[in-house]
C-alpha positions in Angstrom: -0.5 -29.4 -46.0 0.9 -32.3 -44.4 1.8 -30.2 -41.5 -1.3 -28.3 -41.1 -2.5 -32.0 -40.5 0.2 -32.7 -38.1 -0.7 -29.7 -36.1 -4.4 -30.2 -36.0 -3.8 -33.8 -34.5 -4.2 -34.1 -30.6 -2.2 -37.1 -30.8 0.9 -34.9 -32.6 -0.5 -32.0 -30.3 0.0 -34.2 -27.4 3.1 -36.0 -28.2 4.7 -32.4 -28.7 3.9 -31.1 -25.4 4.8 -34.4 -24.0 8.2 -35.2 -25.7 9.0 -31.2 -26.3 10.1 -30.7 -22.7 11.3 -33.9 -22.1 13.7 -33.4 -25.1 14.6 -30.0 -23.9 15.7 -32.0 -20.2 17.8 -34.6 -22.4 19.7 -31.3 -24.1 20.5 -29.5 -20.7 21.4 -32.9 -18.8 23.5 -33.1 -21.6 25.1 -29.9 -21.6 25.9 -29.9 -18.4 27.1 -33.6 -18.6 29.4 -32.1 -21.3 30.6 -29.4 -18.7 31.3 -31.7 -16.0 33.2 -34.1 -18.1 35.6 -31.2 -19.5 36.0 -29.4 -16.5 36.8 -33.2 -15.1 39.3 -34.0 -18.3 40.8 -30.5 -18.0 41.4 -31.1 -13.9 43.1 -33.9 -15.0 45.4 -32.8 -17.5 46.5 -29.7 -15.8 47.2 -31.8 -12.8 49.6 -34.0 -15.0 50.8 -30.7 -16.6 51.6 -29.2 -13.3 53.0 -32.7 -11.8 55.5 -33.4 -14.6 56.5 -29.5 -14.5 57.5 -30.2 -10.4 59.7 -33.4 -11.0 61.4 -31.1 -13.7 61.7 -28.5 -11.3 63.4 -30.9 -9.0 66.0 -31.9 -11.2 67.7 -29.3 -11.9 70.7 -28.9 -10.5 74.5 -26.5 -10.2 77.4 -28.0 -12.4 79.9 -25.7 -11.9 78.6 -21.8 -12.5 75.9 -23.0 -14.6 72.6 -24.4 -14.2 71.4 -27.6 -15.9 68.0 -29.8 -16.3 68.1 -33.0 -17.4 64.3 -35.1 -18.5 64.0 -38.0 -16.1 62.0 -41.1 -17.5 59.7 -40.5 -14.6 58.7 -37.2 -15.7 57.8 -38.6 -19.1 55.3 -41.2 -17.9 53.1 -39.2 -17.2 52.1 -38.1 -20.7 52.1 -41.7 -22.1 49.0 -42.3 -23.6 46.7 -44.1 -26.3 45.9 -41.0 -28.2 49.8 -40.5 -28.9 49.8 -37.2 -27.8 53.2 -35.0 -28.1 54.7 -32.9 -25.2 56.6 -29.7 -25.4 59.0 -28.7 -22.7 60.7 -25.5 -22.5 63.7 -24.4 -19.3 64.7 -21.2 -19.9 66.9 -18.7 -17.0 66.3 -15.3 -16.0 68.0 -14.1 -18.9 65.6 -16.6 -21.7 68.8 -18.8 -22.3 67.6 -22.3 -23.3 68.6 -24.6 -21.1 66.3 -27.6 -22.0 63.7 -28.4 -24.3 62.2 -26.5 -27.6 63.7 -23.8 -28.7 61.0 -20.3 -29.0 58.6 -22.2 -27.5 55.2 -19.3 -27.2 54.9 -18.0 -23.5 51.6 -16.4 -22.3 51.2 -12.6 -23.0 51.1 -11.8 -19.3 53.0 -13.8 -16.6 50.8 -14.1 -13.7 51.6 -17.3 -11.6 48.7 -17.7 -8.9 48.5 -20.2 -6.2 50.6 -22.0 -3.8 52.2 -24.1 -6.8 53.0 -20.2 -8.8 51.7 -21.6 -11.4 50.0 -20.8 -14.7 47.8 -22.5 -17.2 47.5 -21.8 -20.8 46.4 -22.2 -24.3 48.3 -22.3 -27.0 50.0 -23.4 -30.5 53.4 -24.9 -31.5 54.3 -26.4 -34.4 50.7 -26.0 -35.9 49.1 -28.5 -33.1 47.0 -27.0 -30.1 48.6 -27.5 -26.9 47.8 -26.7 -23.4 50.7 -25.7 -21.1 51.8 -25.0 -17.4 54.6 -22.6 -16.5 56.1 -22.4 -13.3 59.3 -20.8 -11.6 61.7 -22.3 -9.5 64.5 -20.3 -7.7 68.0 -21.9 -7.6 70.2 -20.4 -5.3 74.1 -19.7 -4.9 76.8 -18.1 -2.8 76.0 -15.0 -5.6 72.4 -15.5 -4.7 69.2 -16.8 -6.0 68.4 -17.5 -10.0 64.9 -17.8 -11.4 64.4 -20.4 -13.6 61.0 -20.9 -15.6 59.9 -24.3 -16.3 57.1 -24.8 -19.4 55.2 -27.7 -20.3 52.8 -28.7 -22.8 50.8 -31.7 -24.3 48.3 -32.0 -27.1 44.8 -32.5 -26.3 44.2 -35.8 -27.7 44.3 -37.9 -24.5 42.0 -35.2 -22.9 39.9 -35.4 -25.5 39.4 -38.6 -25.4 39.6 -38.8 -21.8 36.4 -36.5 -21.8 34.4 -38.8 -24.9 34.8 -41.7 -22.1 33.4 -39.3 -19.3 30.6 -37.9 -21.7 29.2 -40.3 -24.0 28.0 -43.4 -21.6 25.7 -41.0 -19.6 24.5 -39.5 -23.0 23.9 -42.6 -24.8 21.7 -43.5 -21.8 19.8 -40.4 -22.0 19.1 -40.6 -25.3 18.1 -44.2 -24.9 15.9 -43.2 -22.7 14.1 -40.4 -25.4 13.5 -43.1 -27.5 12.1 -45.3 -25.6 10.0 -42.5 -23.8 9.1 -41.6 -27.5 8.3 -45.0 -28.2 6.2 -45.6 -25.2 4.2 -41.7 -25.6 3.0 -42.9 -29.0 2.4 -46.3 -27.5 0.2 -44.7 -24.5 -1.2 -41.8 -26.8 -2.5 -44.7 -29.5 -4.0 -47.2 -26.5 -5.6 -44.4 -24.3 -7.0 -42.3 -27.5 -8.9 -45.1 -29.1 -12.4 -44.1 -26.7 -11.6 -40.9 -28.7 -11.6 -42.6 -32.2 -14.7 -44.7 -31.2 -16.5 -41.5 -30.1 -16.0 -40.2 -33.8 -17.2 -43.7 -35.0 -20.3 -43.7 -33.1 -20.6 -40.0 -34.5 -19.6 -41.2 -38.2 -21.9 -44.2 -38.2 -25.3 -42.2 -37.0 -27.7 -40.5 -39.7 -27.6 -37.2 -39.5 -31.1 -36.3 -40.4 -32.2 -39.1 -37.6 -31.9 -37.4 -34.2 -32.8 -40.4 -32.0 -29.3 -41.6 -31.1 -27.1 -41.1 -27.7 -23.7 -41.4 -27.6 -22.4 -44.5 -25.4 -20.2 -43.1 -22.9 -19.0 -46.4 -21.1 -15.5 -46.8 -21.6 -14.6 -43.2 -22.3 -12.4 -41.5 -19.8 -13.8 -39.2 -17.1 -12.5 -36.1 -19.1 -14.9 -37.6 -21.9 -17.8 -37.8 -20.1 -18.8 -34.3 -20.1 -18.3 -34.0 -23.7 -20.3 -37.0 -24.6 -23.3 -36.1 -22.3 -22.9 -32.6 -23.3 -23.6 -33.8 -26.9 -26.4 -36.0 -25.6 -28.1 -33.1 -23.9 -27.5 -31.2 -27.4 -28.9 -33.5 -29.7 -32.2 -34.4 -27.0 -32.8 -30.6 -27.2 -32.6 -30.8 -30.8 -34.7 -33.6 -30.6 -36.9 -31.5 -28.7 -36.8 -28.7 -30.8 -37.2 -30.9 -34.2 -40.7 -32.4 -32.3 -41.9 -28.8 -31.4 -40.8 -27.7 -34.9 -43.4 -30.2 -36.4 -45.5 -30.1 -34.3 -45.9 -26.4 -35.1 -45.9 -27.3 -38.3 -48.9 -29.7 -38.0 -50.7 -27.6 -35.7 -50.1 -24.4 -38.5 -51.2 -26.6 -40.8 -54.3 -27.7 -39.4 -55.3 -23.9 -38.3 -55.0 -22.8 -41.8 -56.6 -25.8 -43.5 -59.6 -25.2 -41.7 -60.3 -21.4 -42.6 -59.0 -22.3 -46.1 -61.6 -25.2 -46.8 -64.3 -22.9 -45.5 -64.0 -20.5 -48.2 -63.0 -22.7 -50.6 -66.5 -24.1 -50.1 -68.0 -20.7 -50.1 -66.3 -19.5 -53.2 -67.6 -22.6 -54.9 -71.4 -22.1 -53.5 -70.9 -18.3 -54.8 -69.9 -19.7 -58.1 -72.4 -22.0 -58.6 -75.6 -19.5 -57.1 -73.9 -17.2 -59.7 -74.3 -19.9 -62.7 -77.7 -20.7 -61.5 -79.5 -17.2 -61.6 -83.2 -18.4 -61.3 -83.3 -18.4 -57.9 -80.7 -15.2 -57.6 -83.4 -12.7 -55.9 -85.0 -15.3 -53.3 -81.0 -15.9 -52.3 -79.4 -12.5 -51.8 -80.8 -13.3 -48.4 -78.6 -15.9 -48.4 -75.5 -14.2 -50.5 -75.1 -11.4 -47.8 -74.9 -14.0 -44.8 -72.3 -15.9 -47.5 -70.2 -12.7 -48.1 -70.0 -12.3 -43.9 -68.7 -15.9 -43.2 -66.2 -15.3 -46.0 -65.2 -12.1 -44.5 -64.9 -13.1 -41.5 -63.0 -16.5 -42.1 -60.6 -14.3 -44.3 -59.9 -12.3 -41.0 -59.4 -15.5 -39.1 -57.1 -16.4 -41.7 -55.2 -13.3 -41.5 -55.2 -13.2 -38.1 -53.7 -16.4 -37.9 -50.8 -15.9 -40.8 -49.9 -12.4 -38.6 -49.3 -14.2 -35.2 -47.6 -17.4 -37.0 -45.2 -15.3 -38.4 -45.2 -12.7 -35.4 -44.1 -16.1 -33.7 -41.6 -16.8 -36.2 -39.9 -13.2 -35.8 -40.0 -13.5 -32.0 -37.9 -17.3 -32.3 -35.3 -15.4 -34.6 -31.7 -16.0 -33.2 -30.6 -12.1 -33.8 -33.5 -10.2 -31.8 -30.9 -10.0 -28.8 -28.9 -7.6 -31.6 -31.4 -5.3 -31.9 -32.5 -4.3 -28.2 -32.6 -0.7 -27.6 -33.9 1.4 -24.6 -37.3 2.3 -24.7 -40.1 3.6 -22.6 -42.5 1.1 -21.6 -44.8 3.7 -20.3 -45.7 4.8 -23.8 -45.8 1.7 -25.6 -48.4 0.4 -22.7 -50.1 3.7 -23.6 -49.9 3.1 -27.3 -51.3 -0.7 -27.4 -54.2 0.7 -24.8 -55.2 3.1 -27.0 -55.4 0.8 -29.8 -57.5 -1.5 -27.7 -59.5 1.0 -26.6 -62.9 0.2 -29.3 -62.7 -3.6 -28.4 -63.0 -2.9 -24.8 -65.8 -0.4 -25.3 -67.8 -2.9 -27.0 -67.8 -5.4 -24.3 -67.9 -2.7 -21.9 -64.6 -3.8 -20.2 -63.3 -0.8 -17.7 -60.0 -0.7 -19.8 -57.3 1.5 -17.4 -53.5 2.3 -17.4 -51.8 2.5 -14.1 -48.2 4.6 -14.3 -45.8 4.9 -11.8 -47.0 7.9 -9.4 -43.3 10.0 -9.7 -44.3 10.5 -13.8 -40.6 8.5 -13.8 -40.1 6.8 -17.5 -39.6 3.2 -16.9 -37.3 1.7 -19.2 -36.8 -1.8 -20.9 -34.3 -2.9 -23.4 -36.7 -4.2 -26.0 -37.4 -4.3 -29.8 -40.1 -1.8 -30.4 -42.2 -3.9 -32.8 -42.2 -7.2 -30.6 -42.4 -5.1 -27.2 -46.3 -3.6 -29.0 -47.4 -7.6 -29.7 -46.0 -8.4 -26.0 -48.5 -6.0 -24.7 -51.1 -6.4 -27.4 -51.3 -9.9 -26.8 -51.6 -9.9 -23.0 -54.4 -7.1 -23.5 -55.9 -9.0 -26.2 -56.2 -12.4 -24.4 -57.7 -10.2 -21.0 -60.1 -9.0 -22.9 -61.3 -11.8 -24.6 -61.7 -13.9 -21.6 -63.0 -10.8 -19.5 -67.0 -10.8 -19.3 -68.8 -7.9 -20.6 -69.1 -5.1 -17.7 -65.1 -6.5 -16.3 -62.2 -4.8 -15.8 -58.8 -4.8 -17.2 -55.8 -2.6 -15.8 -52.3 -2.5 -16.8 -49.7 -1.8 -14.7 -45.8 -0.4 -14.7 -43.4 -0.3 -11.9 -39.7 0.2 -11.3 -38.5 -2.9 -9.2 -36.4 -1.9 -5.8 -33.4 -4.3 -7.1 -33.6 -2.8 -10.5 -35.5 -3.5 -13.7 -38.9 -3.1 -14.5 -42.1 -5.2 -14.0 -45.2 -4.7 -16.6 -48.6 -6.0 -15.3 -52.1 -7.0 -17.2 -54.6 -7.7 -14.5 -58.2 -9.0 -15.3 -61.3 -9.8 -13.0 -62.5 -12.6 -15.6 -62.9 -15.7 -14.8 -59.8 -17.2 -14.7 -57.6 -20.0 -15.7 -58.1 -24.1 -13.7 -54.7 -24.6 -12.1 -54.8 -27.7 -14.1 -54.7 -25.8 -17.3 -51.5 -23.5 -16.0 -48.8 -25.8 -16.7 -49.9 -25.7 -20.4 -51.0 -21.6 -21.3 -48.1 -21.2 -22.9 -48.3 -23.9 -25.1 -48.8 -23.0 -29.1 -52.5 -23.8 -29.9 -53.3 -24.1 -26.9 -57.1 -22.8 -25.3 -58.4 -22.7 -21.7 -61.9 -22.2 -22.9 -62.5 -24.2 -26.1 -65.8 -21.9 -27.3 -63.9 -18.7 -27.0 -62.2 -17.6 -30.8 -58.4 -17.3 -30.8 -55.6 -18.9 -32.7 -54.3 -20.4 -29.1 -51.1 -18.9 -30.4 -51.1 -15.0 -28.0 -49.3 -16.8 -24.7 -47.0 -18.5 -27.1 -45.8 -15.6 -28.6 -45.7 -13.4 -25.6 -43.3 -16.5 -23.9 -40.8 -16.1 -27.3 -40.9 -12.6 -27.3 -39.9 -12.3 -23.6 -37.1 -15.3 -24.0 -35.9 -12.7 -26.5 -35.8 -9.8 -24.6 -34.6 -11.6 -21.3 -37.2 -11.2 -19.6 -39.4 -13.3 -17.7 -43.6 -14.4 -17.8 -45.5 -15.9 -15.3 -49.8 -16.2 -14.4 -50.9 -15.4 -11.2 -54.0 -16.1 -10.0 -55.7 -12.4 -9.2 -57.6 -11.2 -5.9 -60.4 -12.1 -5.5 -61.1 -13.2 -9.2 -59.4 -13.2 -12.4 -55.8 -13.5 -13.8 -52.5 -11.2 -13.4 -50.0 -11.9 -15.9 -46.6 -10.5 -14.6 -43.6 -9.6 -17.0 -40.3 -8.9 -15.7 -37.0 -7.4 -16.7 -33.5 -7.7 -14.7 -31.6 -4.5 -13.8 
């Protein structure tokens, strides 16, 4: 758990990609500091191995018919050390008689004496200590000729060892000085330059969350901040928004039932009471029948109403984009024309449906039942604002870039270009005596959000509205 916490950190987060490479670097500095500084202690030993081998080489000398090697001093020098390392030698002739040193002291596997010194280096082990030794040949000549004489010696690594702890460990401390203290001054830098961060979530922490009125203060946080606080700004002011609209929906609902509901609340209690009263029952039938019409009537406002609120409702619904399919907008123009067909006849409206010449299907990815209220609605508000006698014509075309284009054109009278801004408002009416819920442009704008399409009211030539509906490609 702990380190599921650690790992969900951005401080830890960041400190690991910061520190991770940087420890990485100190490890192969190291490595190779480690290299250098044995290859540099092994140069130097094999140089002493190879220089103490020479001034053995050069004394040996003839007394009488035998050849004989004495240790000078000098040649012992050279492996004086702190570490009290031991040395080998071993002077053997061609025919491996001992002339000076240890006795069966291990030769390499394979002679092979390379260089301009014909010398060889070597690892081995004597006497249960690890040793590293040089064996070089000399020839010592005669009247008889010339005698090979092989020269081995060998030290114990201590003075290397130590030689290469001296040329390792000062540039190794420093680097690993210099981790810490870059550790130390990372978690230093991480804590100083992440507190905007902190006060972000304190600004967050300290807000109510069912009060939407609040902006996040974005002075003093970094310019990689910024975005995200005014991103979360924008958020919450379209939630804000959204909140309002919700309420104001609400309200408005509220206030377009309340209306039709008190109406026949009234009317049930006037039926009621004419019905507990009976004297006057014949002289009022007059009066019952034009009661039962109002309550029929305001029961189909109310309906009417409910249908498009929650119509409305359906279109805002966050998974409509899921359920787009393909379908023919030709026949569902057809379909809602037909069913509009009576209403227009009464008002003799000239009700027509223009298709595309080639007898081409134009297709739309839509939802079938919110593509029929589209149309519906754009039919139903031309013909209620069309005068008796008008026209109304929809339209379908196949755009040249792609797409599709759906068209409801009227020859009423109109929409003030002061009242375009606001036609697609909820509740809203150009023409306050006409009846309508104010809610048919509102749901048409959801409904084509949904589909990802587009709405717009044109002005039509030389009277009357257009409303144009678009799809992309």
């Amino acid at each position: 758990m702990r380190a599921e916490r650690l790992l969900s950190s951005l401080r830890a987060r960041l400190a690991v990609w910061l520190l991770l490479p940087l420890s990485l670097f100190v490890a192969l500095c190291g490595w190779l500091n480690w290299r250098n500084a044995a290859a540099l202690a092994d140069y130097v030993q094999d140089h002493d191995l190879l220089a103490s081998a020479k001034v053995l080489a050069e004394r040996l000398i003839w007394e009488g018919d035998a050849i004989q090697a004495t240790v000078p001093p000098s040649a012992l020098s050279l492996f004086r050390s702190e570490a009290r390392d031991r040395v080998f030698l071993s002077v053997t002739d061609s025919d491996g008689r001992l002339l000076a040193g240890s006795p069966n002291f291990p030769l390499p596997p394979q002679l092979q004496l390379q260089g301009v010194d014909q010398a060889q280096w070597y690892d081995t082990q004597f006497d249960g200590l690890p040793l590293r030794a040089v064996i070089t040949r000399r020839d010592m000549y005669e009247v008889g000729g010339g005698h090979p004489v092989t020269l081995t010696v060998s030290k114990t690594t201590g003075s290397r060892d130590r030689m290469l702890r001296a040329l390792f460990w000062p540039s190794m401390e420093f680097l690993l000085l210099a981790l810490a203290l870059a550790i130390v001054l990372a978690t230093l830098a991480l804590t100083w330059e992440l507190r905007p961060v902190l006060r972000l979530r304190e600004q967050l922490a300290q807000r109510d969350p069912l009060r939407l009125d609040f902006e996040v203060d974005t002075h003093g946080l970094h310019s990689e901040l910024r975005p995200v606080a005014d991103t979360l700004n924008r958020f919450v002011a379209q939630l804000r928004a959204h909140s309002e609209a919700q309420r104001r929906f609400i309200a408005d609902a509220a206030h377009q039932l309340r209306t039709p509901l008190a109406l026949q609340a009234s009317q049930i209690e006037f039926a009621r009471y004419t019905r507990e009263h009976r004297k006057n029952w014949d002289t009022r039938r007059e009066d019952m029948d034009t009661l039962w019409r109002e309550m029929q009537a305001s029961n189909r406002r109310l309906i009417a109403v409910t249908n498009k609120l929650l119509l409305l409702a359906q279109a805002e619904h966050a998974d409509v984009r899921t359920r787009l399919v393909p379908l023919d907008l030709g026949q569902a123009a057809q379909h809602c024309v037909e069913q509009l067909a009576a209403l227009a006849d009464r008002r003799y409206i000239d009700l027509g449906l223009d298709l595309p010449a080639s007898g081409e299907a134009v297709q739309v990815m839509a939802e079938p039942a919110l593509l029929d209220a589209l149309i519906s609605n754009l039919l139903d508000n031309a013909l209620r604002y069309t005068q008796e006698g008008g026209r109304v014509t929809v339209g379908l075309r196949t755009l040249p870039q792609g797409g599709a284009e759906l068209t409801v054109e009227d020859n009423g009278p109109g929409i003030a270009p002061e009242a375009l801004p606001r036609v697609f408002e909820r509740f809203f009416r150009a023409a306050g005596d006409t009846e309508g819920s104010g809610l048919g442009l509102a749901i048409v704008r959801e409904i084509t959000d949904a589909f990802g399409a587009t709405v717009e009211l044109q002005p039509a030539t030389p009277q009357g509205l257009r409303a144009v509906v678009r799809w992309p490609a």
